[in-house]
C-alpha positions in Angstrom: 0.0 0.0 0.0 3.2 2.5 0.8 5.0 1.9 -2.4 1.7 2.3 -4.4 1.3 5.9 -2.3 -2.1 4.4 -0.8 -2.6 5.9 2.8 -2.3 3.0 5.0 -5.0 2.1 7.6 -5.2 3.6 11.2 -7.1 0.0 12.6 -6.6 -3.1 11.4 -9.2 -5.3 13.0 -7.7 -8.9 13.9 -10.0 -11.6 14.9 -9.8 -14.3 17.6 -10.1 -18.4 16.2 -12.8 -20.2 15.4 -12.9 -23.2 17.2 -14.6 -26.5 16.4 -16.4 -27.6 19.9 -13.7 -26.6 22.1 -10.6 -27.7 19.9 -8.7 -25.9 17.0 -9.2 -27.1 14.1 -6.3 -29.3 13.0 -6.1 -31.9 10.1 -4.4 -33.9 12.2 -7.3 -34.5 14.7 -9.6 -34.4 11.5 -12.4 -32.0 13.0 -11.8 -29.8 9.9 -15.1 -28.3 8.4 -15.0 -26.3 4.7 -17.1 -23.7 4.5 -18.5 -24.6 0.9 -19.6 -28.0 2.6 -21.7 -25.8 4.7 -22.7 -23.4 2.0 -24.5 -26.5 -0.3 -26.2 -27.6 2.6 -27.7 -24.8 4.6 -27.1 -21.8 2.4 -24.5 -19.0 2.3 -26.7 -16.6 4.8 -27.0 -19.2 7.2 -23.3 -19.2 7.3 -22.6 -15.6 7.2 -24.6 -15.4 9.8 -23.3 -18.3 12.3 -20.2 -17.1 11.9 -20.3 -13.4 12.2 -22.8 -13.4 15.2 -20.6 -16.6 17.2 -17.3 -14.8 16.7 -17.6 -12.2 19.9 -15.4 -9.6 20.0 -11.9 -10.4 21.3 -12.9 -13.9 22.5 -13.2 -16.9 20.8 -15.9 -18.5 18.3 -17.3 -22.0 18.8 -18.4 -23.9 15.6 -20.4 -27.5 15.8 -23.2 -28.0 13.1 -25.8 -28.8 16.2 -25.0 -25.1 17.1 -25.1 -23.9 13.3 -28.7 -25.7 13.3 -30.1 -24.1 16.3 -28.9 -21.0 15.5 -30.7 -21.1 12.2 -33.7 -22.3 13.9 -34.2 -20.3 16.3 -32.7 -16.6 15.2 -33.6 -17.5 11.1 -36.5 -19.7 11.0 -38.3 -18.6 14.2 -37.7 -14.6 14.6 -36.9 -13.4 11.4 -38.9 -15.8 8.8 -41.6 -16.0 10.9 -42.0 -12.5 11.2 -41.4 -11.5 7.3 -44.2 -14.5 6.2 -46.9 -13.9 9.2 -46.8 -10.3 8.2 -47.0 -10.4 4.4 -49.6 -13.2 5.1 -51.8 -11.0 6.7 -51.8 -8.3 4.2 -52.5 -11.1 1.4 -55.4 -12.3 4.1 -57.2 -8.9 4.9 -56.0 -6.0 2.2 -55.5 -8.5 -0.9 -51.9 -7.0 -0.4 -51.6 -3.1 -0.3 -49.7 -1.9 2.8 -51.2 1.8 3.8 -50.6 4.0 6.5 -53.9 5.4 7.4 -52.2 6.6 11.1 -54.8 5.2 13.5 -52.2 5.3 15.9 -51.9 4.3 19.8 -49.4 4.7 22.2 -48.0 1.4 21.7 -47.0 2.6 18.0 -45.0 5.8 19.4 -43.0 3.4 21.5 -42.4 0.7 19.0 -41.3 2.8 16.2 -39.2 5.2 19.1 -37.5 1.7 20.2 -37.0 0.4 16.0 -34.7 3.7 15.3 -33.1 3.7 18.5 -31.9 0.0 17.7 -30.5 1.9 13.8 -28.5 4.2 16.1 -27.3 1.5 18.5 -26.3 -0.7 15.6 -24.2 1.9 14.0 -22.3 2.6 17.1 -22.1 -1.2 17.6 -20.0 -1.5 13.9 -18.3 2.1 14.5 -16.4 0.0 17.4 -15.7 -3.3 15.5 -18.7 -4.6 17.5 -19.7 -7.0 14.7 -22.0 -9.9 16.7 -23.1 -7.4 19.0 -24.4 -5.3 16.3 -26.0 -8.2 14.9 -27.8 -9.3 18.5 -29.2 -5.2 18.0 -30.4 -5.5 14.3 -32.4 -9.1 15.7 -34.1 -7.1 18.4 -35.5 -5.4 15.6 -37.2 -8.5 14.6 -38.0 -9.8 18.2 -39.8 -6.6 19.1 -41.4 -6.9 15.7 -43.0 -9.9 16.5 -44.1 -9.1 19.9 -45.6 -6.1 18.3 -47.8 -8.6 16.4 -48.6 -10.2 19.7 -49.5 -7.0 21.7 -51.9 -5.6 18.5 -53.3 -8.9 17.4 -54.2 -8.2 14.1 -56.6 -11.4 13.8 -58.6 -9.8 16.5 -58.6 -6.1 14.7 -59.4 -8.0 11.4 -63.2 -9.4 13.0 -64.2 -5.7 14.0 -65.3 -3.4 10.6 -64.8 -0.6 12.7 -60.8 -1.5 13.3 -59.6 -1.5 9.4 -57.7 1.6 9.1 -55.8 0.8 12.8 -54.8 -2.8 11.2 -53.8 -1.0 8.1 -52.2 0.7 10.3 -50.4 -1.7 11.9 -49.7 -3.8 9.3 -47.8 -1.1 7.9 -46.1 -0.2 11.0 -44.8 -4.1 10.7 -43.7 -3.9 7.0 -41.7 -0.5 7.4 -40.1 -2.3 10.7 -38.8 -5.0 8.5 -37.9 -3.0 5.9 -35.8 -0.8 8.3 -34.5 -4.5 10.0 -33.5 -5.6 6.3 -31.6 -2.4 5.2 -29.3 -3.1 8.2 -29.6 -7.0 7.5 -28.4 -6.1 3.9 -24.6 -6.0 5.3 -24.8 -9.0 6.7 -26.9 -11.3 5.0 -27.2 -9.8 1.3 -29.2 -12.6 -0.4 -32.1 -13.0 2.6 -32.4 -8.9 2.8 -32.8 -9.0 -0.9 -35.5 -11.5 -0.7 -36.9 -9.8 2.1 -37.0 -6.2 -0.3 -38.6 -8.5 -3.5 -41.3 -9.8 -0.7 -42.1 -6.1 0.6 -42.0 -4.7 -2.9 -39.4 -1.8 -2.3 -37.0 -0.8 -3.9 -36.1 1.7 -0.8 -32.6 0.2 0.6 -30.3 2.9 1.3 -29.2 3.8 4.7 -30.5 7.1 4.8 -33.9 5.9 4.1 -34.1 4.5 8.0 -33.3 7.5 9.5 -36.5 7.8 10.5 -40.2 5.8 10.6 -42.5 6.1 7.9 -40.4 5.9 4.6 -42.0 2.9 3.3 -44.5 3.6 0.7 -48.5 3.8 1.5 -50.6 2.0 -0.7 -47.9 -0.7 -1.9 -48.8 -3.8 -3.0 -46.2 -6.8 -1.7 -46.3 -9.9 -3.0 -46.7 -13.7 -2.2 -44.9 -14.8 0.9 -41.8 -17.1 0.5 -40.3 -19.6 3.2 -36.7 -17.4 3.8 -35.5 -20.6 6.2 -37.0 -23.9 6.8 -36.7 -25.5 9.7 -34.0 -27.9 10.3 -36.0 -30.8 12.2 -33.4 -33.8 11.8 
């Protein structure tokens, strides 16, 4: 970089090892793993994921595929897929589709967008100190308070009452521009599933600028079918 008069970096981030159980990986011992192995059987997200959000900062990773297969239960399958196919289900379900914001808002909805951009704020500071898998845990909470948002609103309850259609437009949208926000972050991490995520959503609105603050996502787009982003790994 010197002799090609490129200004050389002021950090230079080193990682710890990842281990395999509690062992280096040695060829020797034969616990060697290769990461395209893992790639053709649980997909190149997966991965990037596992690996980013096990290797903590300055300590050191663990690797075992019963880990790798929880982990993509549990944070992929269960938080985030779950939340991305519930939600563009019930916009198929009660609106044939079309996400609008018709602001019948509560109290709740102040809180849960207030908590959505303070997670975008925390993240950033998270990766501004090299925090990678804590930054990661952050953009999840996104997801986790997404779904309990669905919990605390119960849509299926709003959908029975004629009366209650513009606050469960209202709240469905409040869900989609939470993901959307979630998946701009994601996109750094997991390129393939956020892009999935956007096609899902219909949006075309990725940049980082864009989750600044609430309420970007378009009112009165329509998304489109929902697709499984991870299956659950049951054997």
């Amino acid at each position: 970089l010197h002799l090609l008069d490129i200004e050389l970096p002021k950090k230079i981030f080193g990682h710890p090892w990842l281990l395999f159980g509690n062992d280096k990986m040695s060829k020797s011992k034969g616990n060697i793993t290769y990461a395209e192995d893992l790639v053709a059987k649980y997909g190149v997200d997966a991965v990037r994921y596992y690996l980013l959000h096990e290797m903590p900062f300055a300590n050191d990773g663990t690797y075992t595929e019963e880990l790798l297969i929880e982990t993509i239960n549990g944070n992929l399958a269960n938080v985030l897929g779950n939340l991305v196919n519930r939600t563009i289900g019930m916009a198929n379900k009660y609106f044939d589709g079309i996400i609008e914001n018709k602001e019948a808002n509560e109290d709740i909805d102040k809180e849960f967008k207030e908590y959505i951009i303070g997670k975008v704020n925390t993240v950033d500071e998270k990766m501004n100190n090299l925090r990678v898998a804590d930054a990661i845990d952050e953009l999840f909470d996104i997801f986790r308070r997404s779904n309990k948002y669905i919990d605390e609103t119960m849509p299926w309850v709003l959908a029975k009452d004629e009366n209650k259609k513009d606050r469960l437009r209202t709240v469905l949208y409040n869900l989609v521009e939470s993901i959307r926000i979630g998946s701009v972050l994601l996109r750094a991490f997991m390129p393939e599933t956020a892009d999935k995520i956007f096609y899902q959503i219909n949006t075309e609105l990725k940049d980082y600028d864009s989750i600044k603050e609430f309420g970007n996502y378009k009112s009165g787009t329509k998304v489109n079918e929902p697709e499984v982003l991870f299956k659950r790994i049951e054997d």
